[in-house]
C-alpha positions as CSV (number, residue, x, y, z in Angstrom):
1,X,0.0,0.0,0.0
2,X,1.3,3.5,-0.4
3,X,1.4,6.1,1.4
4,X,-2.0,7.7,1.2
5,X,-3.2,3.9,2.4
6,X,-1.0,4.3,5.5
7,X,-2.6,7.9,6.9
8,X,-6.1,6.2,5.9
9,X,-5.3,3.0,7.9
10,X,-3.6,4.9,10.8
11,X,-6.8,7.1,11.5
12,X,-4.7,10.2,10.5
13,X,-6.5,13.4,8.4
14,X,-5.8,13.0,4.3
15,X,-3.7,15.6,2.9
16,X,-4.6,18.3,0.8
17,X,-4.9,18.4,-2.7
18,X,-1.8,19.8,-4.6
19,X,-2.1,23.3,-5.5
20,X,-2.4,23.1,-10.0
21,X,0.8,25.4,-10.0
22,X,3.1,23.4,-8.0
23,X,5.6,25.4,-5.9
24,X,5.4,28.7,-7.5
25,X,3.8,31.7,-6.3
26,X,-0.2,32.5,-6.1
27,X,-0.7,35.0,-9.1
28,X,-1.5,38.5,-8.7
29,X,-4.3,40.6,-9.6
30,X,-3.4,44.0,-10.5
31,X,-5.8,46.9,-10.1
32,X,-7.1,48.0,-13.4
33,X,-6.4,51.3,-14.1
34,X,-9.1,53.8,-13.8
35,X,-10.5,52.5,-11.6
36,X,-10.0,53.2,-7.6
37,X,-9.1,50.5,-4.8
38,X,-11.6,51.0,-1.6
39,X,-10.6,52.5,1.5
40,X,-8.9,50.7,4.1
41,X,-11.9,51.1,6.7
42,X,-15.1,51.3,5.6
43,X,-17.7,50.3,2.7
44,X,-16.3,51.7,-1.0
45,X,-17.9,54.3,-3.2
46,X,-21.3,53.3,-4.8
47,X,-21.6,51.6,-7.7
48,X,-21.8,54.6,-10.7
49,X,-21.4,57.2,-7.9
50,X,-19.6,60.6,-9.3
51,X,-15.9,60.6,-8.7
52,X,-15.1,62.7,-5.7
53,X,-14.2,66.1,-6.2
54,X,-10.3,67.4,-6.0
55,X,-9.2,68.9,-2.8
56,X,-9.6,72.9,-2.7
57,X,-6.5,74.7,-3.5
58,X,-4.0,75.9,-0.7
59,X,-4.1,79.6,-1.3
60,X,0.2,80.7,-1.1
61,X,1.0,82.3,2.6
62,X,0.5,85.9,1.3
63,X,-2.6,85.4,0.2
64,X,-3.5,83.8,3.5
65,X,-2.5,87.1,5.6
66,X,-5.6,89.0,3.4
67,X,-9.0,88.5,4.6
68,X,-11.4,87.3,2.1
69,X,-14.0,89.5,0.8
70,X,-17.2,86.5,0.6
71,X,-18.8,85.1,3.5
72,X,-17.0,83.8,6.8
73,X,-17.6,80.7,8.4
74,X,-20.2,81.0,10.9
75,X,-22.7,83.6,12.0
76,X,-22.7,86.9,13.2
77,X,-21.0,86.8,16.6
78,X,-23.3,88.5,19.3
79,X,-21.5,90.4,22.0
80,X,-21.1,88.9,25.1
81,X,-20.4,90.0,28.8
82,X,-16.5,89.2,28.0
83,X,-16.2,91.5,25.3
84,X,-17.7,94.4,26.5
85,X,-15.9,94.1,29.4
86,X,-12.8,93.5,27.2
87,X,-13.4,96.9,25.5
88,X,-14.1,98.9,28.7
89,X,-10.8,98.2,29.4
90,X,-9.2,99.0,26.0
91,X,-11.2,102.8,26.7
92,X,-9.2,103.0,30.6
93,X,-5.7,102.2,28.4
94,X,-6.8,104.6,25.9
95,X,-7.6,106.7,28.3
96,X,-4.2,106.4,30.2
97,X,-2.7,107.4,26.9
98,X,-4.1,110.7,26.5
99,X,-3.4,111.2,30.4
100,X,0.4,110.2,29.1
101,X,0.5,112.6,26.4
102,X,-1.1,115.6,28.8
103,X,2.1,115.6,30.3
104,X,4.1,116.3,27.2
105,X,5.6,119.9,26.0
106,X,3.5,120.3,23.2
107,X,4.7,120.1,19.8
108,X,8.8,120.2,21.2
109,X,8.5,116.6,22.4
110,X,7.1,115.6,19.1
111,X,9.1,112.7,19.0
112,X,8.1,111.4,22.6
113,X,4.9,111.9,21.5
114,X,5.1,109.5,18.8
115,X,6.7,107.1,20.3
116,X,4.5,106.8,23.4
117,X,1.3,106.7,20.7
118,X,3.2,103.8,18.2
119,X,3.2,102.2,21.5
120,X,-0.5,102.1,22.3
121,X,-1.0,100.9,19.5
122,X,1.3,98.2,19.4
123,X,0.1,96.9,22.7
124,X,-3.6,97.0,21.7
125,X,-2.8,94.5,18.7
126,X,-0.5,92.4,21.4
127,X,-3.8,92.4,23.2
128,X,-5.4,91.0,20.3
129,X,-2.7,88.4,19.4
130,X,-3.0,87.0,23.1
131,X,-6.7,86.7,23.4
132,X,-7.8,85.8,20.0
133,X,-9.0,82.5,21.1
134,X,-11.8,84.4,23.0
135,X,-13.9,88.0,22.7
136,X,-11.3,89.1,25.2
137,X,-9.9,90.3,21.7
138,X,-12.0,93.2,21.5
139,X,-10.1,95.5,24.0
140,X,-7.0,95.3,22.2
141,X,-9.1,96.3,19.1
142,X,-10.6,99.3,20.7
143,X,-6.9,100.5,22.0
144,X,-5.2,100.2,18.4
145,X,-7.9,102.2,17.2
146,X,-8.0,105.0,19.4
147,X,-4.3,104.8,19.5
148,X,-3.8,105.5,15.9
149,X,-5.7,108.9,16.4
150,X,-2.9,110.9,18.5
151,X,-0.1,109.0,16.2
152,X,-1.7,110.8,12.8
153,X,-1.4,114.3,14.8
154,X,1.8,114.1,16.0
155,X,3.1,112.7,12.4
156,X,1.7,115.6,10.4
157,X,0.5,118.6,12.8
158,X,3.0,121.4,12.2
159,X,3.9,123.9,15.7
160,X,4.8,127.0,13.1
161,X,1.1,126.6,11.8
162,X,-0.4,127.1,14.7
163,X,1.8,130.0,15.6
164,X,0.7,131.8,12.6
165,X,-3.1,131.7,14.0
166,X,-1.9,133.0,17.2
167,X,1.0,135.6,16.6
168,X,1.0,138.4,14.7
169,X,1.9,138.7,10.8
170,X,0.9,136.2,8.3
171,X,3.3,135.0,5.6
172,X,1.1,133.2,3.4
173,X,-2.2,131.4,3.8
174,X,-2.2,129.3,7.0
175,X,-5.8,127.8,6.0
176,X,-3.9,125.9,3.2
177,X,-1.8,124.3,5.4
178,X,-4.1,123.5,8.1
179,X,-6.8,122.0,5.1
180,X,-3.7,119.9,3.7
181,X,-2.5,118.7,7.6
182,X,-6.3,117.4,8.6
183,X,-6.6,115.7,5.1
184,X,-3.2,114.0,5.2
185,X,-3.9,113.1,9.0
186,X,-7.3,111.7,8.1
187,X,-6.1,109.8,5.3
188,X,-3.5,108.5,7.2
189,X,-5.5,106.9,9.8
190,X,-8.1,105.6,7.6
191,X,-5.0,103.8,5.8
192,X,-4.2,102.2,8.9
193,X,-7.3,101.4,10.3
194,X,-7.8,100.0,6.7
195,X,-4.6,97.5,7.1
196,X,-5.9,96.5,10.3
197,X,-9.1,95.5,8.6
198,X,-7.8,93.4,5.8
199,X,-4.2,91.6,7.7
200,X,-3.5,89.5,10.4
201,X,-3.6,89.6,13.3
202,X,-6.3,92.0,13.9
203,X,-8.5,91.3,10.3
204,X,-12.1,91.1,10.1
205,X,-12.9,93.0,13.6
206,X,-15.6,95.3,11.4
207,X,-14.6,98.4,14.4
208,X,-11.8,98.8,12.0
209,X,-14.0,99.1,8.9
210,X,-16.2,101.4,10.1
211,X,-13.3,104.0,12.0
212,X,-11.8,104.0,8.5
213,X,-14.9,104.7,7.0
214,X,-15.7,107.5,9.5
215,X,-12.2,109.0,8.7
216,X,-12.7,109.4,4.8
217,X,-15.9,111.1,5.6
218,X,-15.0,113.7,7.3
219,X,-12.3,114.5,5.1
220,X,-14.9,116.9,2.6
221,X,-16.7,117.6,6.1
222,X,-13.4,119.3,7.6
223,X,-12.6,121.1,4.1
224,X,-16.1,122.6,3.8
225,X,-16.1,124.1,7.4
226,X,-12.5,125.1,7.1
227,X,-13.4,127.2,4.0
228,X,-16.2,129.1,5.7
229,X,-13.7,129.6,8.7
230,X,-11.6,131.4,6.1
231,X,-14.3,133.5,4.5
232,X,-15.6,134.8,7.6
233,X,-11.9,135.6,8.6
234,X,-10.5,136.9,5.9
235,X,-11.4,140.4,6.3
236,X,-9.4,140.7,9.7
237,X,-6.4,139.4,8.1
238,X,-4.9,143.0,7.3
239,X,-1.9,144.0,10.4
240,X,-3.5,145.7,12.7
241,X,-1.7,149.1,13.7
242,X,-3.1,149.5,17.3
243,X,-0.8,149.7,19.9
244,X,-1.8,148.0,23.1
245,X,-2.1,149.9,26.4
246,X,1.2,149.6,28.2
247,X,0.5,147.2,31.5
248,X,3.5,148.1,33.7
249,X,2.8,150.1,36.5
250,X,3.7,153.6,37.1
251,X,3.2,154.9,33.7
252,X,1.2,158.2,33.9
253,X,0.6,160.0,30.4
254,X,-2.1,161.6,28.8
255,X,-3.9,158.5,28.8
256,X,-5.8,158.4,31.8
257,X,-6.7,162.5,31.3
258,X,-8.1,162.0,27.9
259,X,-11.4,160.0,29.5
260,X,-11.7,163.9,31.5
261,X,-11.8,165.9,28.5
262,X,-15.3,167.4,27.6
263,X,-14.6,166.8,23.8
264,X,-14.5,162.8,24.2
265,X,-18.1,162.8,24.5
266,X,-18.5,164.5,21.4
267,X,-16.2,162.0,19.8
268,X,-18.4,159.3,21.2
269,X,-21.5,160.8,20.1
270,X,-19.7,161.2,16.4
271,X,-19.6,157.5,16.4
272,X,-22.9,156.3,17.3
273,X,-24.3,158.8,14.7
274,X,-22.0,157.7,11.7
275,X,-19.9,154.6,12.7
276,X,-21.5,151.7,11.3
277,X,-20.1,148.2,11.2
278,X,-20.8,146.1,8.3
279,X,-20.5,142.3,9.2
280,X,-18.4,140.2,6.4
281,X,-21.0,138.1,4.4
282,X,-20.1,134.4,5.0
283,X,-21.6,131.6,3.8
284,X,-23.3,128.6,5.0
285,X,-21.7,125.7,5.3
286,X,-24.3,123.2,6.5
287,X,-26.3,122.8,3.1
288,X,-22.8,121.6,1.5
289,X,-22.0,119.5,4.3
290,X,-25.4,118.0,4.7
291,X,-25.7,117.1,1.0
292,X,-22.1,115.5,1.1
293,X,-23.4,113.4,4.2
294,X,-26.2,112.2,2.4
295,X,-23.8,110.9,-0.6
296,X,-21.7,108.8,1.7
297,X,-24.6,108.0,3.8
298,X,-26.3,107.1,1.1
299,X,-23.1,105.2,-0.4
300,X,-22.3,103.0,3.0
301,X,-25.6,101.9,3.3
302,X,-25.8,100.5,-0.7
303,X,-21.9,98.6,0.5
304,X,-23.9,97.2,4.1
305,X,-27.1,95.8,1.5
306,X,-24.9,94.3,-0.9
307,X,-22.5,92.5,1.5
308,X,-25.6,91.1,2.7
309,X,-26.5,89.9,-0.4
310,X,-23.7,88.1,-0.9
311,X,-23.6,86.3,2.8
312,X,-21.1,88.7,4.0
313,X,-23.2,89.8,7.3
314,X,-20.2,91.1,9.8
315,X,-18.5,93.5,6.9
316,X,-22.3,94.5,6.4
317,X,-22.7,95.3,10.1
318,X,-19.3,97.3,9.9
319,X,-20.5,99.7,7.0
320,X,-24.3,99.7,8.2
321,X,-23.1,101.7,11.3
322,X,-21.5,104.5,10.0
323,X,-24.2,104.6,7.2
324,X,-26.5,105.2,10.2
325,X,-24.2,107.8,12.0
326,X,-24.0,109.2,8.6
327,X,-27.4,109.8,7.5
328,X,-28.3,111.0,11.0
329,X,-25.9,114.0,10.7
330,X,-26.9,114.9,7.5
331,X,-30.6,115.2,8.3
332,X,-29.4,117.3,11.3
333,X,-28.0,119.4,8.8
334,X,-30.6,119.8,5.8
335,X,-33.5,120.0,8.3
336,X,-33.3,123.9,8.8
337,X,-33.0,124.2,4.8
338,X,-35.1,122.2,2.6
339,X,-38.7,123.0,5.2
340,X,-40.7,121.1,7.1
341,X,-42.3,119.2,4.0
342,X,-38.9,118.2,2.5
343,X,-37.4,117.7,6.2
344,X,-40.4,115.6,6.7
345,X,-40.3,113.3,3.5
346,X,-36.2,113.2,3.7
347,X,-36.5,111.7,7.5
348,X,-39.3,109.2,6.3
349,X,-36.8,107.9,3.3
350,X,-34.2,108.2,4.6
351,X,-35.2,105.7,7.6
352,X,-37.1,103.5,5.4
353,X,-34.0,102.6,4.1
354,X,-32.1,101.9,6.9
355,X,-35.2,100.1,8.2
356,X,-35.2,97.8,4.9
357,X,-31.0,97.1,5.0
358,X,-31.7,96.0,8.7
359,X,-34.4,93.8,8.1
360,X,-32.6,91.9,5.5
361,X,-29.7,91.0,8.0
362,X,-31.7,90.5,10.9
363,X,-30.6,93.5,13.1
364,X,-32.9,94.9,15.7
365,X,-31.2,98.0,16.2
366,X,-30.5,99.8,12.8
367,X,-34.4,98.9,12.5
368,X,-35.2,100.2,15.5
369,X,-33.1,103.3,14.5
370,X,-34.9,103.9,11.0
371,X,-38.2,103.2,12.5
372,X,-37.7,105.7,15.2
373,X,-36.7,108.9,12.2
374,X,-39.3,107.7,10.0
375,X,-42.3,108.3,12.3
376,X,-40.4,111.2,13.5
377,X,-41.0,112.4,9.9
378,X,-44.4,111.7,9.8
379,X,-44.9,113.3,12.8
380,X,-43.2,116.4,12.2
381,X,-45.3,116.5,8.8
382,X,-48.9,116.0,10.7
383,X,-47.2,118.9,13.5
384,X,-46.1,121.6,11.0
385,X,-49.2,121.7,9.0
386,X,-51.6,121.6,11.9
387,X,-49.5,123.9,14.1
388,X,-52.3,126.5,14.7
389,X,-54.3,123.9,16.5
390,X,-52.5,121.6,19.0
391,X,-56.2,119.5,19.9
392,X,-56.0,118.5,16.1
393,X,-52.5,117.8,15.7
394,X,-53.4,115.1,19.1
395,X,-56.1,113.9,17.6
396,X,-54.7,113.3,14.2
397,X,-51.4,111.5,15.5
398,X,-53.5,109.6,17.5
399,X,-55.6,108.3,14.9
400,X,-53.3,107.9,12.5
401,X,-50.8,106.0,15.0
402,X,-54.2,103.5,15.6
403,X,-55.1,102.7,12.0
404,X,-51.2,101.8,11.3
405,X,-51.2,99.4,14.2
406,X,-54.2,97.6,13.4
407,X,-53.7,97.9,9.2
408,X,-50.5,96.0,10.2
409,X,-52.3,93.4,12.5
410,X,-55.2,92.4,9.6
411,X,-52.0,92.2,7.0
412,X,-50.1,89.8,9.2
413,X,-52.7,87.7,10.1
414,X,-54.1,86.9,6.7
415,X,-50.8,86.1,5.9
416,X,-50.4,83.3,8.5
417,X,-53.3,81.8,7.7
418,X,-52.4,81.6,3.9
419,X,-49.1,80.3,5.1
420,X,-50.5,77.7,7.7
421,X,-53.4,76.9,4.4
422,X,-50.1,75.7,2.8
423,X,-48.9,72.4,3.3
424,X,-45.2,72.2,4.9
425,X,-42.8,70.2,1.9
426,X,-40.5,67.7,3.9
427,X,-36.8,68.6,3.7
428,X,-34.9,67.4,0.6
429,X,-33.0,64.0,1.5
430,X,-29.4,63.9,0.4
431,X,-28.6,63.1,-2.6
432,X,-27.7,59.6,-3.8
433,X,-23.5,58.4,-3.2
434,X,-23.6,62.6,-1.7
435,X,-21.8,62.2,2.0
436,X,-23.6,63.5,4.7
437,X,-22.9,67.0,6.2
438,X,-20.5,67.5,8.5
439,X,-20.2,69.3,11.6
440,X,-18.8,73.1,10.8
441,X,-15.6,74.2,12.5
442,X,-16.0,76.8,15.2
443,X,-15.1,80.6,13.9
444,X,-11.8,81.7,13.1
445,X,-10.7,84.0,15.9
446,X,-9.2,86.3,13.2
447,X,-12.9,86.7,12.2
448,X,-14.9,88.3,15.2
449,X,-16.5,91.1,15.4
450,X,-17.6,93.0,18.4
């Protein structure tokens, strides 16, 4: 018997069958190409499923230190008990600042001056850099703003212009070089607050926005003033001749005797008969001023709505509140020209449209502000043109106020019951081999706003 007998006979297992390619190795199947193996862990991608999309690219490191002009991660951030906290302390250091520079010499320590500024400033964006995990952030914010303020003057205010307002001669025009000192220092500091805006470490805080947006408005506001400052000055600017009454004591001239003589009340009496004083005609500025308020008013509210549109809800906060600041002066302004009809009609548009940019991004109080000046409108309209009779202007407010209310009340309600008449679709399922979403990643701390 052989072999295979033996095993049988002895009770032991029977040996496997001889693999058909003898003693070489197994082959191997290669993965065709085209075609991707599955994932370690896990079930592979459905059958006729897209392929999945390519990673995004990695924008370079420069790029990177820019914020992005479309929409952040995450919502709105609402302020908090830390970060108003955190900015009341950034107002103390800023405060401690100006008590710093109180100290100084004026203009001769200049350069102490700038120093001790550059250093405020620094320290608020240190600030920044050590809390930006947390709202804390917002103090160091507030102290690099107001920080950069002081800076700007000491950079570009000049110590011989001012002495030309307060000595004697003029050589030149001194309103020249005070108009081309505020522009340059407002320019400046809307440059900066700009850069803080748009790099690290301090990007995205929106109080930086809206500073720099304050500071190129008030560069054609400063002009316009300046220049009626000039007009109405300009016809004292001939060297006076008078000699100032000596103050030492002891002197005893004719001075004193001339008050005795009968012939100074003649001379008095001259002048009130034939001295007249005509009063140099200046003009206006407030018309200019309120008109050029209403253009950048009018502009910062259109950049607030279309960041809005386009998801972008914290740089729309930070141009929506100068926009309101703004539009608020310049109806201060035109109010005393334009009467009480076009004062009336310019508050009610004026906060309509704050009241509609608001609404679209959800924020209570720029549409509690635009509510509040356009009824103010209205009611100054209803007040001027019943003026005579105060029982009518009452009872006209007062009925007018009552059919709004309730007008709005019958509109709303129809409109929930056609909206509850209307059945409720069930949310769209995902689509099929689509992965389901993923948890978002908390907001960058380069990204808050406060």
């Amino acid at each position: 018997m052989d072999d295979e007998g033996n095993d049988r006979a002895e009770g032991g297992p029977a040996a496997p069958p001889a693999p058909p390619w003898g003693l070489q190795q197994p082959p191997v199947f290669e993965q065709p190409p085209g075609l991707d193996a599955p994932p370690a862990f896990g079930p592979g991608p459905a059958f006729g499923a897209p392929p999945p999309l390519p990673p995004p690219p990695v924008p370079p490191a420069w790029r990177r230190l820019i914020a992005p002009m479309g929409p952040v991660e995450g919502p709105r951030p609402a302020p908090t008990a830390a970060s108003m906290v955190a900015v009341g302390g950034g107002l103390l250091a800023a405060a401690g600042l100006f008590a710093l520079l109180s100290e100084l010499d004026g203009y001769a320590q200049r350069t102490t001056g700038l120093a001790i500024s550059l250093l405020f400033v620094a320290l608020g964006v240190a600030i920044s850099v050590v809390n930006r995990s947390s709202r804390a952030a917002a103090g160091g914010v507030a102290l690099s703003i107001i920080g950069v303020v002081p800076f700007t003057v000491y950079v570009f205010a000049n110590a011989d212009l001012f002495d030309q307002f307060s000595g004697g001669e003029v050589d030149g025009n001194p309103w020249t070089g005070l108009r081309w000192t505020i522009t340059l220092a407002l320019i400046t500091a809307a440059g900066l607050w700009l850069v803080g805006y748009l790099f690290v470490p301090t990007r995205r805080y929106g109080a930086f926005l809206g500073a720099a947006l304050l500071a190129v408005w008030l560069i054609p506001l400063c002009n316009l003033q300046l220049s009626a400052m000039e007009d109405m000055f300009r016809p004292f600017e001939s060297v006076s001749t008078f000699e100032p009454v000596p103050s030492e004591p002891g002197f005893t001239t004719g001075f004193d005797s001339g008050f005795d003589d009968p012939g100074f009340d003649d001379l008095g009496s001259q002048f009130d008969d034939d001295f007249t004083f005509d009063e140099p005609e200046t003009s206006d500025p407030s018309t200019k001023m309120g008109l050029a308020s209403l253009a950048f008013g009018a502009v910062y509210l259109a950049l607030a709505a279309w960041r809005d549109r386009r998801g972008d809800a914290r740089m729309a906060t930070a141009a929506l509140a100068p926009a309101v600041i703004v539009l608020l002066y310049a109806d201060g302004l035109l109010v005393g020209h334009i009467g009480w009809v076009g004062s009336g009609l310019l508050s009610m548009v004026v906060g309509s449209a704050i009241v509609g940019v608001g609404l679209r991004g959800g924020r209570r109080a720029s549409s509690w502000i635009g509510v509040f000046l356009a009824t103010v409108g209205l009611g100054s309209m209803v007040s001027e043109g019943l003026r005579e009779s105060p029982r009518a202007v009452g009872a006209v407010l007062t009925l007018l106020g009552v059919a709004v209310a309730l007008a709005v009340g019958v509109a709303d309600g129809r409109q929930t019951r056609r909206d509850a008449a209307v059945p409720a679709s069930p949310p769209p399922g995902p689509e099929p081999g689509s992965e389901p979403d993923r948890p978002q990643p908390p907001p960058s701390p380069w990204s808050q706003t406060f």
